[in-house]
TORKOL-4160 file (C-alpha; in steps of 0.2 Angstrom, whole numbers, padded with zeros to 4 digits, m for minus):
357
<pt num="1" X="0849" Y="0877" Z="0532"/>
<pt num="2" X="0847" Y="0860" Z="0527"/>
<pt num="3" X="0865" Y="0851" Z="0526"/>
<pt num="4" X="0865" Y="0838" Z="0512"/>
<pt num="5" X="0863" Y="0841" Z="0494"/>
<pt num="6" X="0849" Y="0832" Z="0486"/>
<pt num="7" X="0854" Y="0820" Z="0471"/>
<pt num="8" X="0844" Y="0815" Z="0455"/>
<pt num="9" X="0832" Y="0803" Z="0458"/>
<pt num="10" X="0837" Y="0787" Z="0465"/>
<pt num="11" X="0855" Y="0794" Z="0464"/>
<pt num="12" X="0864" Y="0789" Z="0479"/>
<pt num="13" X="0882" Y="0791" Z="0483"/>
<pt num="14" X="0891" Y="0776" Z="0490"/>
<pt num="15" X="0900" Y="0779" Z="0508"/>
<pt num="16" X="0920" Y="0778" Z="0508"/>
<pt num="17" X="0926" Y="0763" Z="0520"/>
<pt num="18" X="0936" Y="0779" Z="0531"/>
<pt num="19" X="0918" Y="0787" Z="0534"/>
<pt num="20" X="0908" Y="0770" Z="0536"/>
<pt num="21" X="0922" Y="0770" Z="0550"/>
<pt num="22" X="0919" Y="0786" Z="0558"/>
<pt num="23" X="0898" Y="0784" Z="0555"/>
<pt num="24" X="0902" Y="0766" Z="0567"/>
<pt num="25" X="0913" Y="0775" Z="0579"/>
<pt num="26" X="0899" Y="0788" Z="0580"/>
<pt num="27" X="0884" Y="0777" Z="0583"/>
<pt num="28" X="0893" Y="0766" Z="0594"/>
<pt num="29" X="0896" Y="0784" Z="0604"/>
<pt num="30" X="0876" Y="0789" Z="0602"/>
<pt num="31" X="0872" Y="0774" Z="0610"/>
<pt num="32" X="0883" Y="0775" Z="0624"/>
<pt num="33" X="0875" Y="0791" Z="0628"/>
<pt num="34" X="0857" Y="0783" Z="0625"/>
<pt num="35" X="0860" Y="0771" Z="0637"/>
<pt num="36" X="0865" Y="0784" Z="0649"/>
<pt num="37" X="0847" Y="0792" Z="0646"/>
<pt num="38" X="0840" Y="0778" Z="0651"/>
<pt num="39" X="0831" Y="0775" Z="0668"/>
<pt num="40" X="0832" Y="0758" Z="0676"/>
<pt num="41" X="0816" Y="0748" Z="0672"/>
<pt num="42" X="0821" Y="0754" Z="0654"/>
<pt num="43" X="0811" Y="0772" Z="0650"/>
<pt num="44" X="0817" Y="0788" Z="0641"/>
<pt num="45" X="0810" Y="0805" Z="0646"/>
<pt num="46" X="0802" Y="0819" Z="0641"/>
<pt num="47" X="0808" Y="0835" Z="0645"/>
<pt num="48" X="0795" Y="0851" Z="0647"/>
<pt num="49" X="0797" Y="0866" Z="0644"/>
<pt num="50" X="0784" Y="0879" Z="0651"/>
<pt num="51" X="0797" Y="0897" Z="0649"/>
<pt num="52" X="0798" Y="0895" Z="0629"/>
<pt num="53" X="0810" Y="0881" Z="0621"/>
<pt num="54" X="0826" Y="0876" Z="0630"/>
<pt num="55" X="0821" Y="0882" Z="0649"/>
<pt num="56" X="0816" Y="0866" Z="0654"/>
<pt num="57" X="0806" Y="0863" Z="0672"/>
<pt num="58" X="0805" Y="0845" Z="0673"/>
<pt num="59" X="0806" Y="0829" Z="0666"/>
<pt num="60" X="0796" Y="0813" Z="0666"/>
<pt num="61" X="0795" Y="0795" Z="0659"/>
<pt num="62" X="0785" Y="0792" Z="0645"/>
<pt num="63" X="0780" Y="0777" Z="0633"/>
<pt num="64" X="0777" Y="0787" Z="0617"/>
<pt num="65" X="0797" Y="0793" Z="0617"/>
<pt num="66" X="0802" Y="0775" Z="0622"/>
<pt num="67" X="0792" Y="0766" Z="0610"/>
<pt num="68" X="0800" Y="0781" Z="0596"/>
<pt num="69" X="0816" Y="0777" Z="0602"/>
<pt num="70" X="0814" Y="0759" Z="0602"/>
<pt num="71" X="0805" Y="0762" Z="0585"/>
<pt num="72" X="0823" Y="0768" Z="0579"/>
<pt num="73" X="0834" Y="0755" Z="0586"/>
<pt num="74" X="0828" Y="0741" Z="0575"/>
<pt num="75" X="0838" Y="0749" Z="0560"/>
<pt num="76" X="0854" Y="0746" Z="0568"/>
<pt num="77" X="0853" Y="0728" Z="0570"/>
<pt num="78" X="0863" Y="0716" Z="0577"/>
<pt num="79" X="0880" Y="0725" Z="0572"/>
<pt num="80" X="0880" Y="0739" Z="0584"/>
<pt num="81" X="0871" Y="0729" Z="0600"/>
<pt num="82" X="0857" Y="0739" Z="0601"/>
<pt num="83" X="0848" Y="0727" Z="0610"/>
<pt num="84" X="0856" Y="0731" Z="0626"/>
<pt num="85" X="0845" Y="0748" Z="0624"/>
<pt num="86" X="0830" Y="0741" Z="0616"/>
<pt num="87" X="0826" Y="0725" Z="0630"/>
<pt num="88" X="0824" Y="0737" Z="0644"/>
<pt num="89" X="0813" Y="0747" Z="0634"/>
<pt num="90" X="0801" Y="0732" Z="0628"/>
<pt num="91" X="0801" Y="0727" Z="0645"/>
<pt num="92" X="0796" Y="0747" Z="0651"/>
<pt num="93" X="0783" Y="0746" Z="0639"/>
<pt num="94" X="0774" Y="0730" Z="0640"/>
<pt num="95" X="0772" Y="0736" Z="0659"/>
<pt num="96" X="0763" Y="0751" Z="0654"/>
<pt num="97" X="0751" Y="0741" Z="0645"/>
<pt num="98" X="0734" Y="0744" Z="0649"/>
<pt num="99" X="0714" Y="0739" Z="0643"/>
<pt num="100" X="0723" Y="0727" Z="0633"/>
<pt num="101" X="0733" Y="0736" Z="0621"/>
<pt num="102" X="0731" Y="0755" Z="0625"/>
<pt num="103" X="0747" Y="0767" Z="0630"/>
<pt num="104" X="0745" Y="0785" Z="0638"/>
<pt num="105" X="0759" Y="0800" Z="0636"/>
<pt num="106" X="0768" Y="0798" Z="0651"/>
<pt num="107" X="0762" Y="0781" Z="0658"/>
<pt num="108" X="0748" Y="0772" Z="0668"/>
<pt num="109" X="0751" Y="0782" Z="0684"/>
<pt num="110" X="0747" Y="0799" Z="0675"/>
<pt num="111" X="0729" Y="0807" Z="0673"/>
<pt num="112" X="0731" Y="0811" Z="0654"/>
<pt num="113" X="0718" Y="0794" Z="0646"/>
<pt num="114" X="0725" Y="0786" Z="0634"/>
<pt num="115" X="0730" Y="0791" Z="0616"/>
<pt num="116" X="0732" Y="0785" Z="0598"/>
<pt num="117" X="0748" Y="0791" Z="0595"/>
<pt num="118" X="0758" Y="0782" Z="0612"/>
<pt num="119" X="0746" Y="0767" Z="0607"/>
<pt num="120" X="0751" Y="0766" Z="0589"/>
<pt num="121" X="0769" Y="0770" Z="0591"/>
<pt num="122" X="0771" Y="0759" Z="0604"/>
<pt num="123" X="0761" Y="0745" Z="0595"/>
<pt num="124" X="0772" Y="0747" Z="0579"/>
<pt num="125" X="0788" Y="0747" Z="0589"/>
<pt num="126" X="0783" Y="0731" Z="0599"/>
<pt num="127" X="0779" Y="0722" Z="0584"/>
<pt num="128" X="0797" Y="0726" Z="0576"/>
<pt num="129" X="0805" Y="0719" Z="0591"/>
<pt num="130" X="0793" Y="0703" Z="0590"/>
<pt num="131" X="0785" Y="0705" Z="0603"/>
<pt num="132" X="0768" Y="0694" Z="0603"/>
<pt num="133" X="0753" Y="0707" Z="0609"/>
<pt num="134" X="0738" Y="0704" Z="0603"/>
<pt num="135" X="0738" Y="0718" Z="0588"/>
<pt num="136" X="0723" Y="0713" Z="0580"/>
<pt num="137" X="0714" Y="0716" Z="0597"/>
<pt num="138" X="0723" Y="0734" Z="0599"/>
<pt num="139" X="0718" Y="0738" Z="0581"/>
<pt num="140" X="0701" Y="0734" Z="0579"/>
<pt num="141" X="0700" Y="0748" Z="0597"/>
<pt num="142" X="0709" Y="0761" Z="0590"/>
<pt num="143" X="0698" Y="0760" Z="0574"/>
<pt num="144" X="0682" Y="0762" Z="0584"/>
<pt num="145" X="0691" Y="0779" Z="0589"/>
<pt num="146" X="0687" Y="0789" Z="0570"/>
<pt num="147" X="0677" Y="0804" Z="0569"/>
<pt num="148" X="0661" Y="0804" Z="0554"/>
<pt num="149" X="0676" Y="0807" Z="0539"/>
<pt num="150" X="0688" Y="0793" Z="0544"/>
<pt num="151" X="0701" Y="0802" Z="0556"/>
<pt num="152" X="0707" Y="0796" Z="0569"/>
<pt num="153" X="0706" Y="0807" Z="0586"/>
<pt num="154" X="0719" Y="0810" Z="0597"/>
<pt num="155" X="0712" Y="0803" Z="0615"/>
<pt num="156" X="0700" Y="0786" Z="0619"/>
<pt num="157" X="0686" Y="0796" Z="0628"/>
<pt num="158" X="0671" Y="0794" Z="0630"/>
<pt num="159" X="0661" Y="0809" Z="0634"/>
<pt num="160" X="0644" Y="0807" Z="0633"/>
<pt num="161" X="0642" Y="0806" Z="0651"/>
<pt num="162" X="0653" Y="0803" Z="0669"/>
<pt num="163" X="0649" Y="0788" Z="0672"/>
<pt num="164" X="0653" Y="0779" Z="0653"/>
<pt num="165" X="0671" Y="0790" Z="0657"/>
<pt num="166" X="0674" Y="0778" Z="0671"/>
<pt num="167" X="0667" Y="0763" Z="0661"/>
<pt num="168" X="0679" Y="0766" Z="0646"/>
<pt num="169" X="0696" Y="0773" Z="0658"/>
<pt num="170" X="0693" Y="0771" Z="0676"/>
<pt num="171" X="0710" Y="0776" Z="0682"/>
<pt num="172" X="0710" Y="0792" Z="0672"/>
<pt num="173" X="0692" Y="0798" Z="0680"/>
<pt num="174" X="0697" Y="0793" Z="0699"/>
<pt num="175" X="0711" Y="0805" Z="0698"/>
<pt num="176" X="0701" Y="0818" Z="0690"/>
<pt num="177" X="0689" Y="0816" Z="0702"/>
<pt num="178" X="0700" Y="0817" Z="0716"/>
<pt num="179" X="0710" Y="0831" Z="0708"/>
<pt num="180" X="0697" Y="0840" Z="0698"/>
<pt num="181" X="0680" Y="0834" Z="0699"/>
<pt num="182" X="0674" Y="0849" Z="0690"/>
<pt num="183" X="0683" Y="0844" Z="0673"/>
<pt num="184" X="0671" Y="0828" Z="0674"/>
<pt num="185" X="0658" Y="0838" Z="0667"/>
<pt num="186" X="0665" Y="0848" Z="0653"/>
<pt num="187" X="0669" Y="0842" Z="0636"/>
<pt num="188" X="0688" Y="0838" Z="0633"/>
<pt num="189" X="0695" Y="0843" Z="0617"/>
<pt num="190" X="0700" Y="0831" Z="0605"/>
<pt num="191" X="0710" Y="0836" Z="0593"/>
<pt num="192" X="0709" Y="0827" Z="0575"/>
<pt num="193" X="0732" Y="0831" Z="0572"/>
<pt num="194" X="0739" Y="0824" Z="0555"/>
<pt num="195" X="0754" Y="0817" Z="0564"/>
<pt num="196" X="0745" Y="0806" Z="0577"/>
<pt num="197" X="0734" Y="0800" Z="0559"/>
<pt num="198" X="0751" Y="0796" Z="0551"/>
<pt num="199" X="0758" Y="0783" Z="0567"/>
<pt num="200" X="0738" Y="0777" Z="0566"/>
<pt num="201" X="0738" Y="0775" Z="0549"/>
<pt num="202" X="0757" Y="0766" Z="0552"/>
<pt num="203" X="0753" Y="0752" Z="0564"/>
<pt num="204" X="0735" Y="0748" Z="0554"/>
<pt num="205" X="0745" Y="0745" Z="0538"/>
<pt num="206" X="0760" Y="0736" Z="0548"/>
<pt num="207" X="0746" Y="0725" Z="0553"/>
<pt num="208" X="0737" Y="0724" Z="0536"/>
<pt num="209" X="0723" Y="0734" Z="0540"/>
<pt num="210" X="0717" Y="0747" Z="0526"/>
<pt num="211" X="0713" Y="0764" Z="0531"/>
<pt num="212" X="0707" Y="0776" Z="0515"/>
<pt num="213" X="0698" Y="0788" Z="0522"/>
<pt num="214" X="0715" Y="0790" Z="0534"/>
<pt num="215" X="0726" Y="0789" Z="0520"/>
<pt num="216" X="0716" Y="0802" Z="0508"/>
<pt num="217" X="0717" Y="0815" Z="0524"/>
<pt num="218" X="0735" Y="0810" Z="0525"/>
<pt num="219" X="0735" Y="0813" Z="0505"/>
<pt num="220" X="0727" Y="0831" Z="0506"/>
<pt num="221" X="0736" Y="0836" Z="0521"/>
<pt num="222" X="0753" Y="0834" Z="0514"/>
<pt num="223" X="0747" Y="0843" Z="0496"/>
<pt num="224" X="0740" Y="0859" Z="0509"/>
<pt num="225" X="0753" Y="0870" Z="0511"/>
<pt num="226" X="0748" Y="0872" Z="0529"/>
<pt num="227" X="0756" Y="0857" Z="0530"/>
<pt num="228" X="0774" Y="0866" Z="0533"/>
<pt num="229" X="0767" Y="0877" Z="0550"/>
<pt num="230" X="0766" Y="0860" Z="0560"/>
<pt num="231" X="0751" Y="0856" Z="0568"/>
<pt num="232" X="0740" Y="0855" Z="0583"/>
<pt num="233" X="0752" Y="0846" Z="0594"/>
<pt num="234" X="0766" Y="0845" Z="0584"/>
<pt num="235" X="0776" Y="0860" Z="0583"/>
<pt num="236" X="0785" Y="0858" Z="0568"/>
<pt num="237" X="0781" Y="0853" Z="0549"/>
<pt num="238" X="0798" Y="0839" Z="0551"/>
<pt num="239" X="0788" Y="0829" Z="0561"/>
<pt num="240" X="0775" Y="0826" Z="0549"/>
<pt num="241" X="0789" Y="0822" Z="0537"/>
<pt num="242" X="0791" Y="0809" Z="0549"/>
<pt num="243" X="0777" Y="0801" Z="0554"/>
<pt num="244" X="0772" Y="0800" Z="0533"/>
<pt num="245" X="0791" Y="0794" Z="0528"/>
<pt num="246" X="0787" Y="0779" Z="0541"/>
<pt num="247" X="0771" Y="0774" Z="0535"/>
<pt num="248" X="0777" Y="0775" Z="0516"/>
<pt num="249" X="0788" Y="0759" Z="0523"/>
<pt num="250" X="0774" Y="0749" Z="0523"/>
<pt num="251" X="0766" Y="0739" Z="0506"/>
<pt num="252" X="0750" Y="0745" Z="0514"/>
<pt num="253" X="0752" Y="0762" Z="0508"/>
<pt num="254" X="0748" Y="0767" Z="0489"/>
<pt num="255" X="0757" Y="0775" Z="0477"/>
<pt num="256" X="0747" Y="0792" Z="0480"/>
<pt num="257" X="0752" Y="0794" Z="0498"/>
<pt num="258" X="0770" Y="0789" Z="0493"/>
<pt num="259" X="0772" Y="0801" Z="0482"/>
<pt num="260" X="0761" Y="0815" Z="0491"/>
<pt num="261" X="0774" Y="0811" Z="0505"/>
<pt num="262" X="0790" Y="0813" Z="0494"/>
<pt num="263" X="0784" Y="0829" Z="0487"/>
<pt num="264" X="0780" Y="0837" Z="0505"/>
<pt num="265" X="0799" Y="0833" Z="0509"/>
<pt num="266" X="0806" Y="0839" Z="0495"/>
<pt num="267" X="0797" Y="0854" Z="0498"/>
<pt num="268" X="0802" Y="0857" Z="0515"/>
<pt num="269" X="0820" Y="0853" Z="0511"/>
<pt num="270" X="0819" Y="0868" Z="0500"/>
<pt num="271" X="0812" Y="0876" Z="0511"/>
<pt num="272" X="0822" Y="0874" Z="0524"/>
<pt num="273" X="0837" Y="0876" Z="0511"/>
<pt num="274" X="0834" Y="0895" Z="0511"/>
<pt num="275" X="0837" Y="0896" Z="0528"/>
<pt num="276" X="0852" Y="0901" Z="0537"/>
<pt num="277" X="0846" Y="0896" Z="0554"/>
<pt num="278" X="0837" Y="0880" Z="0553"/>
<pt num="279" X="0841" Y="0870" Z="0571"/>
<pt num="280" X="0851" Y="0856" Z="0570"/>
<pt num="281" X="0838" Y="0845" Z="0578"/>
<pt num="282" X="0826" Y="0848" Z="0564"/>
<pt num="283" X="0843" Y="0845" Z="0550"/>
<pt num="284" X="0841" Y="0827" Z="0559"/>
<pt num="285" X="0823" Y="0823" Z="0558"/>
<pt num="286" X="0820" Y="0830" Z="0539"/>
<pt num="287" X="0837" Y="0817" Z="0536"/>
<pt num="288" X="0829" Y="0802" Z="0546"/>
<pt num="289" X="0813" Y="0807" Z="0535"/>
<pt num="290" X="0820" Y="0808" Z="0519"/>
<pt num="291" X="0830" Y="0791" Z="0521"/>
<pt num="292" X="0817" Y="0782" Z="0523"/>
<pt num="293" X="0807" Y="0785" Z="0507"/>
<pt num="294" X="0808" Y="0772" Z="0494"/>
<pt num="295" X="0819" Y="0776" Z="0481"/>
<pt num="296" X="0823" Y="0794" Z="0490"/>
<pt num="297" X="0838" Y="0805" Z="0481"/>
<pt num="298" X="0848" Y="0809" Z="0494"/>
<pt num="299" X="0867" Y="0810" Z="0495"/>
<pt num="300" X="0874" Y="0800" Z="0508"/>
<pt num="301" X="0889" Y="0802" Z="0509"/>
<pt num="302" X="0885" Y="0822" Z="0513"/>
<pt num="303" X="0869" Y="0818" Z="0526"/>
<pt num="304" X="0883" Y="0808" Z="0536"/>
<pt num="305" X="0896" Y="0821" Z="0536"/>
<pt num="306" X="0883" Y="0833" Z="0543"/>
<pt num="307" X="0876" Y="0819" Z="0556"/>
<pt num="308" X="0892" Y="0815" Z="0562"/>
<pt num="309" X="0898" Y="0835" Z="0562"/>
<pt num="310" X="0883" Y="0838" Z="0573"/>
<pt num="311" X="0890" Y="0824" Z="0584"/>
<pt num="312" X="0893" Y="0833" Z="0600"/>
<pt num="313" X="0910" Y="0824" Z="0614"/>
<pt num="314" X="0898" Y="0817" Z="0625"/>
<pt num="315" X="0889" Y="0807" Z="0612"/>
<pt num="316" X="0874" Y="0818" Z="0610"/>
<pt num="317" X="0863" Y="0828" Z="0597"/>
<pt num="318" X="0856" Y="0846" Z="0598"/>
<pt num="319" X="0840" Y="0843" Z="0603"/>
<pt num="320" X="0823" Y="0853" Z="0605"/>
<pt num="321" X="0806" Y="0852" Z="0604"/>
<pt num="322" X="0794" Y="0843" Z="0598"/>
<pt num="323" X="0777" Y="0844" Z="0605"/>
<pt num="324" X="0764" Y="0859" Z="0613"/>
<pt num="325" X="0750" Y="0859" Z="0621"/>
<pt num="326" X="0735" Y="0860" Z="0610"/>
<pt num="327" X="0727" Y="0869" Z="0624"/>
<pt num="328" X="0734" Y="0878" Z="0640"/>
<pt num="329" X="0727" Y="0891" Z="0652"/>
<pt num="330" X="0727" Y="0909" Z="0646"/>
<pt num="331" X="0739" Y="0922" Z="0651"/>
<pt num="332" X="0752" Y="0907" Z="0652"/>
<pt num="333" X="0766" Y="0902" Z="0642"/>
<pt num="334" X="0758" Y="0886" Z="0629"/>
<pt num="335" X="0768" Y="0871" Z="0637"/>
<pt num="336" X="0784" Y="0864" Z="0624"/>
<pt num="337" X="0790" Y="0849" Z="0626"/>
<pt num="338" X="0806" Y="0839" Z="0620"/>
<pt num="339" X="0816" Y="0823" Z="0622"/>
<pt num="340" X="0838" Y="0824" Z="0619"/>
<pt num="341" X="0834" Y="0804" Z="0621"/>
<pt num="342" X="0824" Y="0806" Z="0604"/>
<pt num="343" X="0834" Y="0817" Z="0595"/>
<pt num="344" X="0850" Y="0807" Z="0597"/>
<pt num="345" X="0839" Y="0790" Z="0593"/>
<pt num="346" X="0834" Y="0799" Z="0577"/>
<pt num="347" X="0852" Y="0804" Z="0571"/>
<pt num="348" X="0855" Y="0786" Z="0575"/>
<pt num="349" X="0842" Y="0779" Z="0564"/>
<pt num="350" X="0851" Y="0791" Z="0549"/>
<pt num="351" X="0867" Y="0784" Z="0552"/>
<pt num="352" X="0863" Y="0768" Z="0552"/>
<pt num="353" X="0853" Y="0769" Z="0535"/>
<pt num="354" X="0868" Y="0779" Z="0528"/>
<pt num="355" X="0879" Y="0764" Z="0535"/>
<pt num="356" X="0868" Y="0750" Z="0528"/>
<pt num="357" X="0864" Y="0758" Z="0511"/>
């Protein structure tokens, strides 16, 4: 269940000097371990999962967890060094850089094309750091990628025919030539996910860049109470919670999806409230969610004793997953995937709000 109590609005309780000591000792721990997660030219991993959640069967590299973690790391500041984690991981993902301002899940050596979300995310994150990409440029690209209503789609494809798929990604079409030329031919899905709308509809507004028809999906998505059974590649509802709370951040949004947004969370804190067996991981992302609303009722003094009770000696978090598969071969087990570097970036990002407030 749910660990912190919630407060009447705007209510927040101030943090004892003893427990801004401990949340310190803990986040100087968490990023300890981090830095342990991290590989040499400055990535964090995904682990997948393809025997159900936690059997794991590999791990690999990929920008959209390090631009997340590095999205994180921002609210810690100058205090707890973070930049000795968050260098690395600029310097991991300018190098993944293609087409001028376009990510793929697990990097420019995969033969997944390119998608929104690592592009948003990582544009977002890039831009908090300071980093001077051209994000005008990226923007008005990923805009062109909008079905008739305004969403955004997952992938950059072009499918109208083979040969405009090499125009528009030629790496991706070599290797599924090479690999599977068969799949040149038939129509990839392209699934229009709520989540991957949100980090859209984040970066366009960190940019200044309006989105309505994005933002009245968002707006509808978070009033639907499908909204709380996850969604086509994200497996649970905590990361739409997420995805909203970030872009509620920005001036860009209006007051409609702000509080569509608060309401959704509040809802799926009670929800969650009536459970006796919510995993810790998701404890963490509904906090990291419901710190960052504007004005949010939440008692922090409570959200840190449960973040640093969760703690475990290694400097870790529970972590599990995240994302599935939209679509996976029948009579096979739908692909999970997860990432412990996330889940303890996320628990960071709570502290440190709890600490700073």
């Amino acid at each position: 269940m749910c660990g912190w109590r919630r407060c009447s609005p705007g209510a927040r309780d101030l943090i004892s000097p003893r427990n801004r000591q401990a949340i310190s000792e803990c986040i100087r721990a968490g990023l300890s371990y981090l830095a342990s997660e991290q590989a040499p030219n400055g990535a964090f991993r995904v682990v997948v999962m393809v025997g159900g959640p936690g059997v794991p069967s590999g791990a690999l590299a990929s920008p959209f967890v390090t631009a997340m973690v590095l999205d994180t790391l921002h609210v810690l500041g100058e205090r707890f060094e973070a930049k000795r984690v968050a260098r690395p991981a600029v310097a991991y993902l300018l190098s993944e850089m293609e087409a001028g301002g376009l990510w793929r899940f697990y990097g420019r050596h995969q033969v997944l094309p390119y998608d929104l979300d690592s592009t948003a995310v990582t544009l977002r994150a890039l831009g908090r750091w300071g980093e001077p990409v051209d994000y005008v440029a990226a923007a008005k690209l990923i805009e062109s990628q909008r079905d008739a209503g305004g969403r955004f789609y997952t992938w950059v494809l072009d499918q109208s025919s083979p040969l405009r798929s090499l125009l528009v990604d030629p790496r991706s079409f070599l290797l599924r030539l090479l690999g599977e030329p068969r799949s040149l031919f038939r129509r990839r899905p392209n699934v229009i996910d709520p989540v991957v709308n949100a980090n859209v509809f984040g970066f366009l507004a960190s940019v200044g860049l309006a989105a309505p028809e994005t933002e009245r999906f968002l707006v509808a998505r978070a009033q639907d109470t499908g909204a709380l059974d996850g969604s086509g590649y994200y497996v649970h509802p905590e990361c739409f919670a997420y995805a909203l709370s970030k872009a509620c951040e920005l001036t860009g949004s209006s007051h409609a999806l702000r509080v569509a947004t608060a309401a959704f969370v509040e809802r799926l804190t009670r929800a969650r409230s009536l459970e006796w067996d919510t995993p810790p991981f998701l404890t963490i992302r509904l906090a990291a969610a419901s710190l960052r609303l504007p004005g949010g009722a939440v008692d922090l003094s409570r959200t840190a004793e449960v973040l640093v009770g969760l703690q475990r000696p290694d400097g870790s978090w529970p972590w599990g997953e995240a994302w599935a598969a939209a679509v996976w071969p029948a009579g096979t087990s739908r692909p999970l995937y997860g990432s412990p570097a996330l889940d303890v970036a996320l628990a960071l990002e709570a502290l440190g709000r709890c600490a700073t407030s």
